[in-house]
N, C-alpha and C positions, 0 to 999 in steps of 0.2 A: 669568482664569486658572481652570483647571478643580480643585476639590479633593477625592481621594481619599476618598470616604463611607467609615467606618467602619465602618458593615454590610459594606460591599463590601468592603472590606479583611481583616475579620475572616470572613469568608464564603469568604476564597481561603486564609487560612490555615488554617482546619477542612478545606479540600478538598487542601490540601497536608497537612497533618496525617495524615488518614485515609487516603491512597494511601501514603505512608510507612510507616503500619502496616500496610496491606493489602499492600506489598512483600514488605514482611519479612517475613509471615506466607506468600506464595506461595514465598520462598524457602529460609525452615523446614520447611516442610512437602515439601520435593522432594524425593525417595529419595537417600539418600548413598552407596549401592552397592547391588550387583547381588544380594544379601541378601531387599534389602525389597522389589527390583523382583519378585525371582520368587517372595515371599509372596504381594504383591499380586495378581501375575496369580493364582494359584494362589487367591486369594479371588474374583474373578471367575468362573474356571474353574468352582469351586465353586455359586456364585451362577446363574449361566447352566446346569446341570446337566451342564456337561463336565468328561472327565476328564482332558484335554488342559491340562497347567499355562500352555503358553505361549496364553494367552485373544488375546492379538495375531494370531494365526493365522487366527482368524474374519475379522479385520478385511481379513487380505491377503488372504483367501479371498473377501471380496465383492467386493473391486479388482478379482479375477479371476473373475469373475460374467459379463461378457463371454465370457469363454474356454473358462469351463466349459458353458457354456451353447451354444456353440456343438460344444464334445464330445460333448454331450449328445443334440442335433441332431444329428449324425454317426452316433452307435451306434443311436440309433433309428432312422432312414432305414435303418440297413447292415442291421436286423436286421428291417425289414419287404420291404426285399427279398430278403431269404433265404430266407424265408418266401412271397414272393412267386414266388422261383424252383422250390422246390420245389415248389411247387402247379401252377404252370407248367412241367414239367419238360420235359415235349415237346415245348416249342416254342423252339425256337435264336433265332430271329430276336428273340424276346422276350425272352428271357435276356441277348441281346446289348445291347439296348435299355436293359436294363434297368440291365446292368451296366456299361455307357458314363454312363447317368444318375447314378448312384452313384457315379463316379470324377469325374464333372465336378464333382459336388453338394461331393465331399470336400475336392478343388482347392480350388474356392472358396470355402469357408469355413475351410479351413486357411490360406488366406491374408488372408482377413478378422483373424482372430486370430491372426495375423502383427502385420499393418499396425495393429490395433486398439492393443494398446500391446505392447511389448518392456519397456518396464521394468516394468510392472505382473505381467505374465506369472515372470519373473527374480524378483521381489518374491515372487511365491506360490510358484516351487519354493523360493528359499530357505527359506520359510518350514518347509518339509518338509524339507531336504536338510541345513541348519547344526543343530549342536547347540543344547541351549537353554540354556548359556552364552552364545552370541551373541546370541542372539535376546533373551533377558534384558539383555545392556550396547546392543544397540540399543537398548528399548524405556527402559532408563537414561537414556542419551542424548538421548531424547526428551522425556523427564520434567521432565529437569534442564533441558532449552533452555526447559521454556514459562514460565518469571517469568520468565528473561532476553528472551524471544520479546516476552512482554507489554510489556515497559521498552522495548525495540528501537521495536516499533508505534506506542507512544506516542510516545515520543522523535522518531522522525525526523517523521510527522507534523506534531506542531506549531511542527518547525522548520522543516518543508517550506512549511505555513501560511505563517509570514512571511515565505517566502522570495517567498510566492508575491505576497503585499502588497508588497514590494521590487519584484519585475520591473513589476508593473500600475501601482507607483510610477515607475519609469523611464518609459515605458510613454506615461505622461502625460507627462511633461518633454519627450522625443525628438517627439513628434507636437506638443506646443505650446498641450493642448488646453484649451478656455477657460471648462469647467464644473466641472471638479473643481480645482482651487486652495483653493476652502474647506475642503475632505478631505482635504489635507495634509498637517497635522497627527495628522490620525487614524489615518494610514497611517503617518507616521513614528513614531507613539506605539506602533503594533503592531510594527513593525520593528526597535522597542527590546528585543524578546524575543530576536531571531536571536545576539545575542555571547552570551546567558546559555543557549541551548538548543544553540549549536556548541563551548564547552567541554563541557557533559553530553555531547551526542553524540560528540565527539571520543574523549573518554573512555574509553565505552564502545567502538567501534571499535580501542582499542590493547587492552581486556581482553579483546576478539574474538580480537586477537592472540597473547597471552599464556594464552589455550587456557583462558581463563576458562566458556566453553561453547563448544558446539557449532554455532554458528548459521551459520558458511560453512565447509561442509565441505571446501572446499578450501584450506583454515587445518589440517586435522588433517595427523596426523603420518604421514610414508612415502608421502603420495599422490600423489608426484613421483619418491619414489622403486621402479626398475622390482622389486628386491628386496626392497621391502616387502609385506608382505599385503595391506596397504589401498593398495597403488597402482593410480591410475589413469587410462587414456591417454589420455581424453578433457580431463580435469584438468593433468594433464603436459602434452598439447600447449600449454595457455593459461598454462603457470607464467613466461612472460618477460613476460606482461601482469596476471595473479595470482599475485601475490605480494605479501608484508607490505610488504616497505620501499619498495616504488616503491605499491603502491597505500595507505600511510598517507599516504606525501608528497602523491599526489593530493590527498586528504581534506582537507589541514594547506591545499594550496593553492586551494583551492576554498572552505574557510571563512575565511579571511582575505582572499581577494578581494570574497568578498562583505561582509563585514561592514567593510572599508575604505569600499566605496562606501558604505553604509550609512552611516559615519560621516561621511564627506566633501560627504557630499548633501545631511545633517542640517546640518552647519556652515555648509554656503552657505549654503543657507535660511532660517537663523535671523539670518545677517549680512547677509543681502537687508532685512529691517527694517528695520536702522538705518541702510543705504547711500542716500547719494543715488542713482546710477545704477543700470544692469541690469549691472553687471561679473560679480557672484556668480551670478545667473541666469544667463549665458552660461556660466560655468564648470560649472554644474549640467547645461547642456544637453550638452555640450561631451560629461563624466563620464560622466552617463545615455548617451546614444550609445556609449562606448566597454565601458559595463558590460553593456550588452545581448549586445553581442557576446562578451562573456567568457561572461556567461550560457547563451547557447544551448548554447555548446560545454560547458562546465561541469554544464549540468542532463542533457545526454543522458549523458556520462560517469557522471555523480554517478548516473544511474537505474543503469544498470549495473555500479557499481563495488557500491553500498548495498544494492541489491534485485534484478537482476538476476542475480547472482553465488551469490547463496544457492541458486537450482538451476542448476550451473554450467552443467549435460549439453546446457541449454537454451537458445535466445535467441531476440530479436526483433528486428527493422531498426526497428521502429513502439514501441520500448517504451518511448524516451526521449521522445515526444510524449506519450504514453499518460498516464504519471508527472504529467507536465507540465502535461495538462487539470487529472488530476485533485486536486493541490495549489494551481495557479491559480485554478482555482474557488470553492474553500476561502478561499481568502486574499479573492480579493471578498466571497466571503458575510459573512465575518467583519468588512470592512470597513461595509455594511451595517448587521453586527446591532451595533456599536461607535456606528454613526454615531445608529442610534433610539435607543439606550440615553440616547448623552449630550442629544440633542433631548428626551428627556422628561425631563431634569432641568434643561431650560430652557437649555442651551449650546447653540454652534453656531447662534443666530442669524440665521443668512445661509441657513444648509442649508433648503431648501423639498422637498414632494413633487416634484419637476422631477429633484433632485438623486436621491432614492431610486427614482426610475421607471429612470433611469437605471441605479446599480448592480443594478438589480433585472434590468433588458435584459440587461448582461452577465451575470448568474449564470443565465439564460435561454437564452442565448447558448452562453456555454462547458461547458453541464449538454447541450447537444445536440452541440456539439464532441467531447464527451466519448465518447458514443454511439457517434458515425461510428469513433471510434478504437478501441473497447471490440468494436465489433462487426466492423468491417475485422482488425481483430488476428485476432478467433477463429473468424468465418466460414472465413476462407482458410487457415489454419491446421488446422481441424476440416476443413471440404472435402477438403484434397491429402491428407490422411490419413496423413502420413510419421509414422511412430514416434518420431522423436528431436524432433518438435515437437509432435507431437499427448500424446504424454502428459504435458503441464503440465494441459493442460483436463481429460482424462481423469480425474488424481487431481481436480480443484478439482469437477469435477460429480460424482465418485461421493462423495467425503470431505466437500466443503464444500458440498452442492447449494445450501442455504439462504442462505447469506451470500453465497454467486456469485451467484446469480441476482437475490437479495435485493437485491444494491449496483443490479443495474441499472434493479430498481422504484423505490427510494429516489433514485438519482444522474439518472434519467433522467424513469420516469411521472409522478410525483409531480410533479416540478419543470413537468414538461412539461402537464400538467391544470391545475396551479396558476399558474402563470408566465406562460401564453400569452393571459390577458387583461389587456387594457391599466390598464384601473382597478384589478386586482388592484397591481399594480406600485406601487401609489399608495397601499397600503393599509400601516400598521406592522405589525398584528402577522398581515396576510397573512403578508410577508417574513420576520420571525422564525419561524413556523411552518414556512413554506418553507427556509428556512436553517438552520435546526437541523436537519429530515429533511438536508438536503443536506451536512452537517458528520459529523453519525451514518455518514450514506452513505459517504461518503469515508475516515472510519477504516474501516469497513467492508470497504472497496474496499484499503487499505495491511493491511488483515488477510489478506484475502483471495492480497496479493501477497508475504506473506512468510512467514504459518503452516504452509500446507503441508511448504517446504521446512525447515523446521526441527523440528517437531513433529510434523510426519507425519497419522496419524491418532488421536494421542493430542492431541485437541483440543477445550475447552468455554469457554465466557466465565464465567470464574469470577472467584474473588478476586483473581487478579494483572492478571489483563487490565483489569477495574472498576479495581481501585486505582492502577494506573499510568496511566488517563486522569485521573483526580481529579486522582493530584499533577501533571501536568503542565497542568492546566488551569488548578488553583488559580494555580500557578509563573505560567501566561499571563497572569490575570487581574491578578495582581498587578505584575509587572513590567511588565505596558501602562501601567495606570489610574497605578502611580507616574510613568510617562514622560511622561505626557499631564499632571503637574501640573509639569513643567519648563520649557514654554513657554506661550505665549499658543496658544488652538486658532486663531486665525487667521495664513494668511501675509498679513500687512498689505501688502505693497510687492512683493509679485509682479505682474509684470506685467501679470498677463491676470485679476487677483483682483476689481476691479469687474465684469471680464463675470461672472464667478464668482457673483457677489453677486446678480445681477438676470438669472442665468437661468431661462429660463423657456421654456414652448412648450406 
């Protein structure tokens, strides 16, 4: 039986501890009206040596750096051919030439910044056109979403983590397979987190509701309706499928199926011990097979109900796989980095490098899964250059260049320089090193897919974002390492648990 160190235990509650305080302090500190927001800019303003209060205006002004830049190209061409013409004045055929050039040149580049973004474009004349009362309860709005933005990241993350240890745990049952039975336990001890991170989350998603922030704007008020100001039709056409009460019931149904199986998978398993026959393991397969199937449909819903919906204007056919790599991933790595930890305090046994080559293949594996989907998404997407899908990337590369691009050195080169040698695989604290960038990566990568739309371009990793990984890690660390001392780490009486024991290759 595995017993909870002390250090360890007192190490998750100082980590829960300090993101507690580091909450609280991102959520004192947020502007309480549109007062302090237009001090603020208005200290900015000052600071940057403009006189312009609403200092956010720069920021939409770079959004639209594209556009203007392409105006700019415009009047300069128009104005050296004018110049051109009148030096040329004699000559008709030239002029003609010239002026034909100039009208195709304008064409097309007036429709480059067309196609380039419409919302970004919309975003900079507001900027100009709304008083700056608006402009001030936007940049509000903004302010006030990012400790809730921060809590959101964390949150579903490392509920996603487990979930993602549940399905790789099905995963193995449904295929029958006859190396991993010693990780069993280690993967049920992590999946002890998911009932305690789907009340948190749940939670949060009805005070989403309850207009506690801003985080899916399609939760604010009048945006369905056509006689409101903030109504809007894009948002109204999806109000029979966005909407509170049929998409919490989603939520309500999707964390209790999973953590049903969770519970039920657990109790076979542990009742396969003391059974003479395989009756619990048939029922376990039986379960596994039937949850897989709730799963797929469940996790593509779940991307789009949780993170897709936050830019509602937007979508993707590929973003429920997307999600899917990249929390699956996670959840092996974690499995992994769980499995060295308890091998160097002398548990597990049975587990050999054979077993870590292995989880090492998949996190190898699914870190280039990851890729083909990260990059099919936004090649074709960037390519066809349509406005109502190109400008997701649009803000993520002008706003977030470093973290965009960042997730895919971290989720992808790294893994892939490190990972694709075989004795590497073999190695402990190769894999921890490797697993940590690829965990970093990963929140990274659910930063990347929700800060934009909620926080805009009032975004930095500061004290809320640090603090709400801490307490959610600490939470992890602790609610595993206590699960892992409730049963024996080994499934003794699984069937396939001596191949288990003695593999090798």
């Amino acid at each position: 039986m595995y017993t909870f160190s002390s250090k360890l235990k007192t190490f998750s509650i100082i980590l829960m501890a300090l993101g507690i305080l580091g909450i609280g302090y991102g959520f004192l500190t947020a502007p309480k009206n549109i007062e302090e927001v237009e001090t603020l800019l208005a200290k900015e303003a000052s600071e940057h040596g403009g006189g312009h209060v609403e200092a956010t205006v720069a920021h939409h002004e770079e959004k639209a750096e594209p556009i203007q830049h392409v105006e700019a190209v415009h009047h300069e061409e128009t104005k050296d051919a004018n110049v051109e013409e009148a030096v040329s004045k004699d000559s008709v055929v030239a002029n003609e030439e010239i002026t034909n050039e100039v009208k195709s040149e304008e064409a097309h580049q007036t429709e480059a910044a067309v196609v380039h973004d419409t919302k970004v474009e919309n975003h900079a004349e507001a900027s100009h056109e709304h008083d700056p009362k608006a402009h001030a309860e936007h940049v509000l709005h903004q302010l006030q979403n990012k400790p809730w933005s921060a809590l959101y990241v964390a949150c579903i993350f490392f509920l996603l983590l487990s979930m993602g240890v549940l399905a790789f745990y099905a995963i193995q049952q449904v295929a029958q397979a006859g190396w991993s039975p010693v990780l069993f336990r280690v993967m049920q001890g992590i999946t002890a987190y998911l009932p305690v991170a789907s009340v948190i989350f749940f939670i949060i998603l009805i005070l989403c509701g309850l207009h506690f922030n801003h985080i899916f704007v399609w939760l604010g008020e009048g945006v369905t309706d056509p006689k409101s100001a903030n109504y809007d039709e894009i948002i109204a056409g999806k109000a029979g499928y966005l909407n509170f009460p049929f998409w919490i019931v989603r939520a309500g149904i999707f964390l209790l199926g999973w953590n049903l199986y969770r519970h039920f998978s657990r109790k076979n398993c542990l009742a396969q011990d003391d059974a003479n026959d395989d009756l619990n393991y048939k029922k376990n397969f039986k379960l596994s097979a039937g949850f897989l199937v709730f799963f797929i449909v469940s996790e593509s819903i779940m991307s789009w109900d949780w993170i897709m919906s936050i830019d509602p204007h937007w979508f993707s056919t590929l973003f429920g796989w997307y999600v899917f790599a990249s929390f699956f991933v996670s959840g092996i790595t974690t499995i992994a980095l769980v499995t060295i930890y308890l091998k160097s305090k002398g548990y597990l046994e049975y587990v050999n490098t054979s077993h870590i080559h292995d989880l090492a293949k998949f996190m190898f594996g699914i870190s280039v899964f990851w890729t083909y989907l990260w990059f099919s998404q936004f090649m074709l997407i960037w390519y066809a250059n349509i406005p109502e899908e190109v400008t997701y990337f649009v803000t993520r590369i002008q706003l977030y260049n470093l973290p965009f691009f960042g997730a895919v050195v971290m989720n992808f080169v790294f893994p892939l320089l490190i990972l694709i040698n075989t004795d590497f695989k073999r190695l402990s604290w190769v894999i921890v090193m490797a697993g940590t960038v690829i965990l970093l990566g990963h929140y990274v990568d659910f930063f990347n897919m929700i800060m934009p739309g909620t926080v805009g371009d009032q975004w930095f990793i500061g004290v809320p974002e640090i603090a709400s990984i801490l307490f959610f890690l600490g939470l992890f660390i602790f609610v595993v390492f206590t699960a892992l001392t409730k049963a024996p780490l080994l499934a003794k009486r699984n069937p396939f648990i001596e191949e288990s024991k003695h593999f090798h290759y």
